[in-house]
C-alpha positions as CSV (number, residue, x, y, z in Angstrom):
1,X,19.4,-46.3,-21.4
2,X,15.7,-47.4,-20.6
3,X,16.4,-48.6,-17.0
4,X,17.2,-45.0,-16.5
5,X,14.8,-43.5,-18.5
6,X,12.3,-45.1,-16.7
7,X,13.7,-44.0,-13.0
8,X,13.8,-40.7,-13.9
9,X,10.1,-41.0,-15.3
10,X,9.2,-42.7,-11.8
11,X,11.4,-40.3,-9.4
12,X,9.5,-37.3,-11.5
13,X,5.8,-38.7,-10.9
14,X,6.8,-39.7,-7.3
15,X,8.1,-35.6,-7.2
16,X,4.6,-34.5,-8.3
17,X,2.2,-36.8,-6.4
18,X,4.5,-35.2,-3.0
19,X,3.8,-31.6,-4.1
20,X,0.3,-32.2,-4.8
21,X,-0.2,-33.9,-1.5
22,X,1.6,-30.9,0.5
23,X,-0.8,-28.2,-1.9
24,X,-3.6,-30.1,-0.9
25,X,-2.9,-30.2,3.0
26,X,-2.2,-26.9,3.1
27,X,-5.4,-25.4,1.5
28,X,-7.2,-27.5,4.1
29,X,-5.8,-26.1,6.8
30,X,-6.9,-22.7,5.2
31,X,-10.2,-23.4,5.2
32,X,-10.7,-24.8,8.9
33,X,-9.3,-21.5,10.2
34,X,-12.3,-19.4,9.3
35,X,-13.1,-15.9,11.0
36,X,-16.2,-14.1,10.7
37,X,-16.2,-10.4,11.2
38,X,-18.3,-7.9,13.0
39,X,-18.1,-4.1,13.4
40,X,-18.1,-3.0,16.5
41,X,-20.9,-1.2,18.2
42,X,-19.5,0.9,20.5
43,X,-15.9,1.0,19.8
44,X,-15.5,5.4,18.6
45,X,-13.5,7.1,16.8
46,X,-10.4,5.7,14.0
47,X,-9.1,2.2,15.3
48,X,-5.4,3.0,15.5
49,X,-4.7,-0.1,18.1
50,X,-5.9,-3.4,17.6
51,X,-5.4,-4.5,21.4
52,X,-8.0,-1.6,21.9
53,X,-10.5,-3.0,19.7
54,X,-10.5,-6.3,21.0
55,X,-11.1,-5.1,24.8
56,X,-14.0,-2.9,23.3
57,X,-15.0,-6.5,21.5
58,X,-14.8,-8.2,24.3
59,X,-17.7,-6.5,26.1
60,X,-19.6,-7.5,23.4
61,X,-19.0,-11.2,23.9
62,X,-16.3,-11.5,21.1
63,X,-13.2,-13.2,22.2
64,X,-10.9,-10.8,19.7
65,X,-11.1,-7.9,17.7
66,X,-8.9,-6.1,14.9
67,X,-8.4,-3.0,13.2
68,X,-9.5,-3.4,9.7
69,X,-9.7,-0.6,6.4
70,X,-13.3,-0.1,5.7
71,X,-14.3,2.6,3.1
72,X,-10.7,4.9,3.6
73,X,-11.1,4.7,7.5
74,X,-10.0,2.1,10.3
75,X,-12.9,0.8,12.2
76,X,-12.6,-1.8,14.3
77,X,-14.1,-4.9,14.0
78,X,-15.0,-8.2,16.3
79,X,-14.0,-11.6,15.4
80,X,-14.9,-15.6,16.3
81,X,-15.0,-18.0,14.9
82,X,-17.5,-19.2,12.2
């Protein structure tokens, strides 16, 4: 009975130290892909269309742009990178 008590004690740590090295990878990729966020000047009116938003972004040398909720109304806002 030890032999096996001791595999399964070994399989189970070996389980753990995998899960925790796939939790850790992931939050790092999380935290590379950063975006900072900008309203728009000169997008007007409700941002119903996010493609819209980021040509209006784009002339303000921002390569992308999204429809966010800010205070019960969509406004658009720019993104880059941080």
């Amino acid at each position: 009975m030890a032999p096996s008590r001791r595999m399964a004690a070994s399989a189970l740590l070996l389980l753990v130290l995998l899960v925790a090295t796939e939790i850790g990878a992931t939050r790092t990729k999380v935290a590379e892909a950063r975006d900072c966020l900008s309203q728009s000047h000169k997008f007007k009116g409700a941002c119903l269309s996010s493609s819209n938003c980021a040509g209006v972004c784009r002339t303000e040398n921002f390569p992308d742009g999204e429809c966010h909720t800010h205070n019960f109304a969509r406004k658009c806002f720019c993104k880059r990178a941080c």
